[in-house]
C-alpha positions as a Python dict, from the first residue, in 0.01 Angstrom:
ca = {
    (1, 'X'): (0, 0, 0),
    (2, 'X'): (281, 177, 79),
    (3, 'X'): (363, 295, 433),
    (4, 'X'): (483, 574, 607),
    (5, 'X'): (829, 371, 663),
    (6, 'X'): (835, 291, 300),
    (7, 'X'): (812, 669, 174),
    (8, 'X'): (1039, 769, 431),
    (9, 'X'): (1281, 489, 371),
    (10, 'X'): (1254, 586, -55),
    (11, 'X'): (1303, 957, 72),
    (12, 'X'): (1598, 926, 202),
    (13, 'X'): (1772, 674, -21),
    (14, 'X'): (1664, 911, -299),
    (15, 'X'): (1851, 1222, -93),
    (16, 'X'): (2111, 973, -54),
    (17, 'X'): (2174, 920, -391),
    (18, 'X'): (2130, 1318, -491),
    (19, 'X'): (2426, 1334, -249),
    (20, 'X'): (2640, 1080, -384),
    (21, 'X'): (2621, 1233, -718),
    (22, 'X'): (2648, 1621, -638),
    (23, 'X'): (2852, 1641, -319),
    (24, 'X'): (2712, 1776, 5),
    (25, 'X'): (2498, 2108, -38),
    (26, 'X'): (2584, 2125, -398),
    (27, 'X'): (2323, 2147, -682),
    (28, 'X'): (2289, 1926, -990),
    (29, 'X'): (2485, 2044, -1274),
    (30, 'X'): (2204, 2198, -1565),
    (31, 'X'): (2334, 2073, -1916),
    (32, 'X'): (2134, 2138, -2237),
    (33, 'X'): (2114, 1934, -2508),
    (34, 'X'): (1952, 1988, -2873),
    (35, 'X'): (1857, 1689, -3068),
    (36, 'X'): (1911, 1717, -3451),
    (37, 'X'): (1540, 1585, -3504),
    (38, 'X'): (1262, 1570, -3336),
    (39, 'X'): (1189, 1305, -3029),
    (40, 'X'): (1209, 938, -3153),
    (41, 'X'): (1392, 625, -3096),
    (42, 'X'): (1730, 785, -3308),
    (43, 'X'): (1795, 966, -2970),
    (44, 'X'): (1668, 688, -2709),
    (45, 'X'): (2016, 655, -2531),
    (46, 'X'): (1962, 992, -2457),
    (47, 'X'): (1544, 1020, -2306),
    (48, 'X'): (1698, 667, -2108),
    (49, 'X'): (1988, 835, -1923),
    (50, 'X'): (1727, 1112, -1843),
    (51, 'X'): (1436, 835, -1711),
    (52, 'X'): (1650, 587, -1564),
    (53, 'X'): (1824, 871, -1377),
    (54, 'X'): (2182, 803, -1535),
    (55, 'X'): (2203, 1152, -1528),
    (56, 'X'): (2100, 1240, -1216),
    (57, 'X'): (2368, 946, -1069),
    (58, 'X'): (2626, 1212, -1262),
    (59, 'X'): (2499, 1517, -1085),
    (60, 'X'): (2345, 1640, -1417),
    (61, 'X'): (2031, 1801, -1448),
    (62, 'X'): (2017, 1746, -1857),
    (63, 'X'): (1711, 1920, -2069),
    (64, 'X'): (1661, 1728, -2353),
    (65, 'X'): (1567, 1967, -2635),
    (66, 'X'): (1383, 1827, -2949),
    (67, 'X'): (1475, 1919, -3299),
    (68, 'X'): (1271, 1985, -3582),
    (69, 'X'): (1244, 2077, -3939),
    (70, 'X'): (1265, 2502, -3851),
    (71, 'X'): (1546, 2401, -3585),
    (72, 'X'): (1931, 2412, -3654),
    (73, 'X'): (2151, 2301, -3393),
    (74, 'X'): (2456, 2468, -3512),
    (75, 'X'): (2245, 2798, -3496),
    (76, 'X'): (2119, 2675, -3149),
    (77, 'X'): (2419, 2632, -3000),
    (78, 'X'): (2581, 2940, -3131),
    (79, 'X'): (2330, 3116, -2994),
    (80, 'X'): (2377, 3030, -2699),
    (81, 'X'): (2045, 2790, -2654),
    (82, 'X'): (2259, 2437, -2557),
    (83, 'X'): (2578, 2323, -2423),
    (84, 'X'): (2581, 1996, -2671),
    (85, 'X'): (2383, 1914, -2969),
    (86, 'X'): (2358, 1629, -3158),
    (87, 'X'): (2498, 1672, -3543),
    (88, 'X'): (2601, 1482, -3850),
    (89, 'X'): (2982, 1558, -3930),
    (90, 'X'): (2926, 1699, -4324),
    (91, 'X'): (2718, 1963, -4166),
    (92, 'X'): (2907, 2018, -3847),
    (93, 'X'): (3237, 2073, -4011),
    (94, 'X'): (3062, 2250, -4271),
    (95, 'X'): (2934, 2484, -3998),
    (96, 'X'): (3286, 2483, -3861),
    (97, 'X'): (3403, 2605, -4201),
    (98, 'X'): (3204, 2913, -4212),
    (99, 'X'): (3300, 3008, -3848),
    (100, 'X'): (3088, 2827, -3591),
    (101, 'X'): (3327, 2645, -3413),
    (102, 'X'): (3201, 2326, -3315),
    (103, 'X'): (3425, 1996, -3183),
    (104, 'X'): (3297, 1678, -3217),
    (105, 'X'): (3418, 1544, -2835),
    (106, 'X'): (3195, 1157, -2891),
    (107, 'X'): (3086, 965, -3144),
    (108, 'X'): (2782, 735, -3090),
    (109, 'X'): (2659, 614, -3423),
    (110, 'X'): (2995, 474, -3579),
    (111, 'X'): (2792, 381, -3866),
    (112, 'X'): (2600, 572, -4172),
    (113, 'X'): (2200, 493, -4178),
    (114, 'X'): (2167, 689, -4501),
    (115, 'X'): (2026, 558, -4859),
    (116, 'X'): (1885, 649, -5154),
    (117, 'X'): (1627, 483, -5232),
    (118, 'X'): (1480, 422, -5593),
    (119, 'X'): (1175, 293, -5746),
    (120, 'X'): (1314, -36, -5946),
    (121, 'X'): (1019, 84, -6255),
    (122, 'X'): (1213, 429, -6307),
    (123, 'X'): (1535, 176, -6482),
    (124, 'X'): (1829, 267, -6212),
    (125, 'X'): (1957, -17, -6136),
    (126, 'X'): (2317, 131, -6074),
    (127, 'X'): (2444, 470, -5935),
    (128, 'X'): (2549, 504, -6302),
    (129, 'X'): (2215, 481, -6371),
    (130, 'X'): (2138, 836, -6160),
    (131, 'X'): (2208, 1056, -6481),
    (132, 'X'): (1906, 1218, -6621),
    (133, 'X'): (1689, 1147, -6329),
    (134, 'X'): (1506, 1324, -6032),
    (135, 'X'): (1683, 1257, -5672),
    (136, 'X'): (1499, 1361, -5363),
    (137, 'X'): (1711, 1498, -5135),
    (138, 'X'): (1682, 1620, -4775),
    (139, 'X'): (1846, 2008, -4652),
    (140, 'X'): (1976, 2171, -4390),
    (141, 'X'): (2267, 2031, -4360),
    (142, 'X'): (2193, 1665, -4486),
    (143, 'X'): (2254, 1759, -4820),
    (144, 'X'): (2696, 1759, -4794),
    (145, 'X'): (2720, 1367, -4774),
    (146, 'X'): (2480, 1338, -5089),
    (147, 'X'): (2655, 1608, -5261),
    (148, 'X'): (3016, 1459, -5208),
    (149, 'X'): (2866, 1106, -5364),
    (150, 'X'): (2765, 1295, -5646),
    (151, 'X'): (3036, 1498, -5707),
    (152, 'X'): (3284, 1153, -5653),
    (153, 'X'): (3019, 983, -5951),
    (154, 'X'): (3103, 1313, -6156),
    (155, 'X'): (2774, 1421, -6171),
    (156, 'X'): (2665, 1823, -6226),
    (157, 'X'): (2399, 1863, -6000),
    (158, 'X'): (2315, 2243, -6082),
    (159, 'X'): (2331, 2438, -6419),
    (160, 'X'): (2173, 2404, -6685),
    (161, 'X'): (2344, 2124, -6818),
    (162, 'X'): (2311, 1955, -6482),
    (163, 'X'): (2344, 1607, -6516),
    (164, 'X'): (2059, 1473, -6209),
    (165, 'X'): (1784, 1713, -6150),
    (166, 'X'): (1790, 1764, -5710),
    (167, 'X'): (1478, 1836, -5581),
    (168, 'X'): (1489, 1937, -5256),
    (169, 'X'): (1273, 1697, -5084),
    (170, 'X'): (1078, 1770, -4733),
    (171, 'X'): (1155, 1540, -4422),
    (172, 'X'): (849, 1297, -4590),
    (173, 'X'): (849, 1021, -4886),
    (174, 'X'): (571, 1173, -5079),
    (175, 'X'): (808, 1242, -5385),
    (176, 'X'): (847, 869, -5486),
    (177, 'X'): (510, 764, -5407),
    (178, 'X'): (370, 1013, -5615),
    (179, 'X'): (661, 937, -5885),
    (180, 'X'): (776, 1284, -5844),
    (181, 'X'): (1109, 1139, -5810),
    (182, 'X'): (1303, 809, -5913),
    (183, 'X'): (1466, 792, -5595),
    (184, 'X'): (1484, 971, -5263),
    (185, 'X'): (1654, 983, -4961),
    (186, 'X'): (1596, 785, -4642),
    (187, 'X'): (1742, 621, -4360),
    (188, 'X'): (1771, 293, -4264),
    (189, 'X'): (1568, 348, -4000),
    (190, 'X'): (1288, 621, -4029),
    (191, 'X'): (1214, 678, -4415),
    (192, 'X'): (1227, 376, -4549),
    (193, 'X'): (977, 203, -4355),
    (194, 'X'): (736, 510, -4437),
    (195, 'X'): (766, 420, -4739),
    (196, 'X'): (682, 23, -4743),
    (197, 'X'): (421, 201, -4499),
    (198, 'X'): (235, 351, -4762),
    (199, 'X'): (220, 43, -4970),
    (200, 'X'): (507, 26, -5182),
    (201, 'X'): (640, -303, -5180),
    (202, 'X'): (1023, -375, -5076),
    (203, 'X'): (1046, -569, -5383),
    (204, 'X'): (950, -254, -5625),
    (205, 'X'): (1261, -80, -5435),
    (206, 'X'): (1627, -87, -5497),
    (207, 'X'): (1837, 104, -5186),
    (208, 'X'): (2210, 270, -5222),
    (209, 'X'): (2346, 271, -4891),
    (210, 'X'): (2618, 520, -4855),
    (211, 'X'): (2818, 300, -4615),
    (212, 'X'): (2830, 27, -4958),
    (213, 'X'): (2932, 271, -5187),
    (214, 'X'): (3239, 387, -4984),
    (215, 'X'): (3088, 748, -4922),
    (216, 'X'): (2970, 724, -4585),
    (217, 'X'): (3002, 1008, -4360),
    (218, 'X'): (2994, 1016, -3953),
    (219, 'X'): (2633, 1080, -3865),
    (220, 'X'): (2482, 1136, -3531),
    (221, 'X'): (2799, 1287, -3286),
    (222, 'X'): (2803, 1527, -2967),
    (223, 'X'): (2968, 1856, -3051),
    (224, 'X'): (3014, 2121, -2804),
    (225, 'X'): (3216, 2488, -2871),
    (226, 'X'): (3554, 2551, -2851),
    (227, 'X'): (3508, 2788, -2537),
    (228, 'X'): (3353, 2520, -2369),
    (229, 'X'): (3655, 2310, -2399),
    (230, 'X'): (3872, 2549, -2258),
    (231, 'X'): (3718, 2548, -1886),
    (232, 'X'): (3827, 2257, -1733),
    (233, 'X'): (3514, 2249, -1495),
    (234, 'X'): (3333, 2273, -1851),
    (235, 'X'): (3562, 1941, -1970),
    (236, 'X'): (3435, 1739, -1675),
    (237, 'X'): (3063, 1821, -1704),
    (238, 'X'): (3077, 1691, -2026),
    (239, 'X'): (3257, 1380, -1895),
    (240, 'X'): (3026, 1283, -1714),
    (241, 'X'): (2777, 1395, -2009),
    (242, 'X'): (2893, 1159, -2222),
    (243, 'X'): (2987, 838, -1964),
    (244, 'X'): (2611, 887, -1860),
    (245, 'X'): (2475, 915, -2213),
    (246, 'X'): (2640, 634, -2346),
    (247, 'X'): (2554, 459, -2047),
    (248, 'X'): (2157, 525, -2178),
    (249, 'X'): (2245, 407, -2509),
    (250, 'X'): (2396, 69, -2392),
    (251, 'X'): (2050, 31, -2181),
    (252, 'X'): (1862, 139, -2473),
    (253, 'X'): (2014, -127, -2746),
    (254, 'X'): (2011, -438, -2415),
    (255, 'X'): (1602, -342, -2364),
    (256, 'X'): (1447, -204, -2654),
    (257, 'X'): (1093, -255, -2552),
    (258, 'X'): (1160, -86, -2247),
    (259, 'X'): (1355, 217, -2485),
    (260, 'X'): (1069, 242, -2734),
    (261, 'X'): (830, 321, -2404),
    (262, 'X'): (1071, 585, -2271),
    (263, 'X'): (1070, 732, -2604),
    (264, 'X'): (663, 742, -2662),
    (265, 'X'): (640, 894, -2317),
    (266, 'X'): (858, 1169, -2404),
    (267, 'X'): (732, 1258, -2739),
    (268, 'X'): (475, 1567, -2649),
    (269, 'X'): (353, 1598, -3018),
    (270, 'X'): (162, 1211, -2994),
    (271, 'X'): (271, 1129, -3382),
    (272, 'X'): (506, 900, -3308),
    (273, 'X'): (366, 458, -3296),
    (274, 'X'): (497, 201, -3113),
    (275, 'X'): (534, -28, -3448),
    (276, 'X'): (754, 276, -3580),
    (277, 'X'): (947, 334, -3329),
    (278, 'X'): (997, -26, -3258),
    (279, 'X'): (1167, -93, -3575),
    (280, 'X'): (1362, 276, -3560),
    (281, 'X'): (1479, 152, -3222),
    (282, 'X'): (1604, -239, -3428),
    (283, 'X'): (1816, -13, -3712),
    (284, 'X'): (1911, 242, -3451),
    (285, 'X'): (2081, 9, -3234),
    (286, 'X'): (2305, -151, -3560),
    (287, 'X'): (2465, 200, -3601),
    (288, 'X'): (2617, 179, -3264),
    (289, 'X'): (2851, -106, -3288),
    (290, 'X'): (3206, -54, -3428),
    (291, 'X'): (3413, 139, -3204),
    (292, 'X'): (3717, -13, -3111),
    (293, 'X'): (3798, 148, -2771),
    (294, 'X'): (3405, 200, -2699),
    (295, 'X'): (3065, 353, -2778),
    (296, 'X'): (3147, 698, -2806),
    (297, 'X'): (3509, 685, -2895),
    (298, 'X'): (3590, 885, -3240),
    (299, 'X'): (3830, 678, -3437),
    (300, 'X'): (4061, 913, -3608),
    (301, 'X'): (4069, 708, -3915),
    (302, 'X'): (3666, 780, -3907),
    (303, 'X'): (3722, 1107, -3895),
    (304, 'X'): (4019, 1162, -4174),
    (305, 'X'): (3764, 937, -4370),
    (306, 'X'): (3436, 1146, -4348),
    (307, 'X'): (3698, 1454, -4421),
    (308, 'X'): (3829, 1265, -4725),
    (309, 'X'): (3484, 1224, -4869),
    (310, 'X'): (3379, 1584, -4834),
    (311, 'X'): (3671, 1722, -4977),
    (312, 'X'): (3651, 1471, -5269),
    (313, 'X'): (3385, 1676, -5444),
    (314, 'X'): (3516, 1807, -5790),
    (315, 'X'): (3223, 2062, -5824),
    (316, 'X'): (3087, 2196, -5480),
    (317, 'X'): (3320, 2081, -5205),
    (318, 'X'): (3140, 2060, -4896),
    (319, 'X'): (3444, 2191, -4650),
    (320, 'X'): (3767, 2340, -4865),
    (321, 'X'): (4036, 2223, -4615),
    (322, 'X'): (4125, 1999, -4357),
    (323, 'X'): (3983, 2155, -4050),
    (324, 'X'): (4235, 1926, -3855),
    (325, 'X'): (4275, 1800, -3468),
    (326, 'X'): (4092, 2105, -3362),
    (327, 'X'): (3788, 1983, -3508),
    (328, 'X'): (3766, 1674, -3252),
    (329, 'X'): (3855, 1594, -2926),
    (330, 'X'): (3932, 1290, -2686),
    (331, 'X'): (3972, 1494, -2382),
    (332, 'X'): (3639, 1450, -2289),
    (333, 'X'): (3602, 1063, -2378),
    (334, 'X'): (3899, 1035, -2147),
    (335, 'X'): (3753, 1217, -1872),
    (336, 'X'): (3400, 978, -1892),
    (337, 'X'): (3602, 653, -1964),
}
C-alpha cells in the first residue's frame, strides 16, 4: 500500500526530474514524429524513449504518429503535420528530387531488411532467372530500391516488351500464396514470416536480399526540412531528439521482451501478436549494428552508396543527380552525441 509519504515523495522526484530536463518554469518541448508504417516493433526505439520517459529526461514532449498504407510522410511533413518522420532514402531523396526538401540528420537502421522472395516451384533460382516472370512489388515509395536492382540486371520493367511483368503488390503476401506471383517482396522482418505463417514452408522459398546482391539502399532514417535546420533552437531540439531516440533503440535491442510489450501497448488497432512482433523485434535489432561512430551516425560512404545505386538505373532512374551534402546532415548527430 502506498502511503501518503510515498506519493508525495514520487511527486516531487517526478517535478524534480520535469525540472532537470526543461529548466525552471519552462514547458516540455512538443516534437512530432510520423512513422513510415504503422505501430510495430520496426519503430520500438522510438514507443521506448516515449514509455521509459527518455524523452521526457530531454524536455521533449514527442507524439508518436503511426503510418499507414493511405499515409505518406514526405506529404506529412510538407504539410506541415510533423517535425521528423521516419523514411527510406530511395524515396526520401526521390521526394527531395521533385522539391520536398527533406535532410536525412540520423541514420538508425545501417542495414537493408529488404528481399524478394520467390517460390523455389516457379524455376528462379538466380536473379537471372527474374525474366519472364511476375514480381510483387510494394509502392509508395518502396518501389526506387527494386527498380534500381532491376534496371542494374537490365531488365525492362514497363512496355510492352517488358522483360518482368511488376505487379504492384499490397502491403500483404497473398500474391505468392495464391501463385499470383513467382516472387514478392518482403522484409526480413515483417513479410516473410507472414508468409511461413500461412503455411508455406521455408524450404519451398528461395530469398534475394538486396544487401547480398550489392543493391542495398539506406532504409529506415530521421529526416527533418531544410527550414528546420536553419533555427538553431530548431538544431538542438532535434539533438536531443535523436540522443533520446537512439537512447530507446539501444534499450529496445538490450530488452526485447520488455520492447515487444511497449510496442503491443501502443498499437490502438489490436492486430498486432506477441509471436510477431517478437520475431520483428529479433530482425529489427540486426539492422542496427554497423555504424562506426554510433547508432545514428550516417556514414557518408552509406550515403554516396545508396546514391550510386539509384542513379545506376539505365531505364527509370530513381533521382537524376547527385542531390549532394545538402541532402544530409551531421549537425544534429553532433549536437546529441
Amino acid at each position: 500500500m502506498r502511503t501518503l509519504k510515498t506519493l508525495l515523495t514520487g511527486s516531487v522526484a517526478g517535478i524534480a526530474l520535469a525540472l532537470a530536463a526543461t529548466g525552471p518554469g519552462l514547458a516540455a518541448d512538443a516534437l512530432t514524429l510520423q512513422l513510415k508504417w504503422v505501430t510495430q516493433a520496426q519503430f520500438a526505439g522510438y514507443y521506448v524513449a516515449k514509455e521509459k520517459g527518455f524523452y521526457d529526461e530531454a524536455g521533449l514532449d514527442v507524439t508518436i504518429k503511426a503510418g499507414g498504407p493511405d499515409i505518406n510522410p514526405s506529404q506529412v511533413i510538407a504539410g506541415g503535420g510533423a517535425d521528423v518522420v521516419v523514411d527510406w532514402m530511395p524515396s526520401a531523396l526521390a521526394t527531395r528530387e521533385k522539391g520536398v526538401p527533406l535532410v536525412n540528420i540520423a541514420q538508425i537502421f545501417q542495414q537493408s531488411g529488404m528481399m524478394l522472395t520467390c517460390r523455389k516451384d516457379s524455376g528462379i533460382k538466380t536473379p537471372a532467372d527474374f525474366k519472364g516472370h511476375t514480381l510483387g512489388v510494394w509502392f509508395g515509395g518502396n518501389e526506387y530500391p527494386f527498380l534500381s536492382w532491376m534496371s542494374t540486371l537490365g531488365y525492362k520493367t514497363e512496355g510492352p516488351d517488358a522483360d518482368i511483368t511488376v505487379l504492384k503488390q499490397g502491403f500483404n503476401v497473398d500474391p505468392i500464396l495464391q501463385k499470383q506471383a513467382s516472387c514478392v517482396s518482403t522484409m526480413t522482418y515483417n513479410e516473410y514470416w507472414q508468409i511461413l505463417d500461412a503455411g508455406m514452408p521455408a524450404d519451398e522459398l528461395i530469398t534475394f536480399k538486396y544487401q547480398d546482391q550489392g543493391v542495398a539502399t539506406l532504409e529506415d532514417g530521421l529526416y527533418t526540412l531544410e527550414k528546420s535546420l536553419q533555427d538553431p533552437a530548431m538544431v538542438e531540439k532535434l539533438g536531443r531528439f535523436v540522443k533520446a531516440s537512439v537512447k530507446g533503440w539501444e534499450y529496445a535491442a538490450a530488452h526485447q521482451d520488455e520492447a515487444v510489450e511497449i510496442v503491443l501497448d501502443n498499437d490502438t488497432t489490436g492486430a498486432q501478436t506477441e509471436e510477431h512482433q517478437t520475431r520483428m523485434m529479433q530482425e529489427v535489432a540486426k539492422l542496427l549494428d554497423g555504424s562506426k561512430k554510433g547508432m545514428g551516425y550516417l556514414a557518408p560512404d552509406d550515403f554516396q552508396r545508396t546514391v550510386k545505386v539509384l542513379l545506376g538505373a539505365k531505364s527509370a532512374p530513381v533521382i537524376t543527380k547527385d542531390p549532394g551534402e545538402a541532402a544530409w546532415t551531421h549537425a544534429v548527430y553532433d549536437k546529441a552525441m
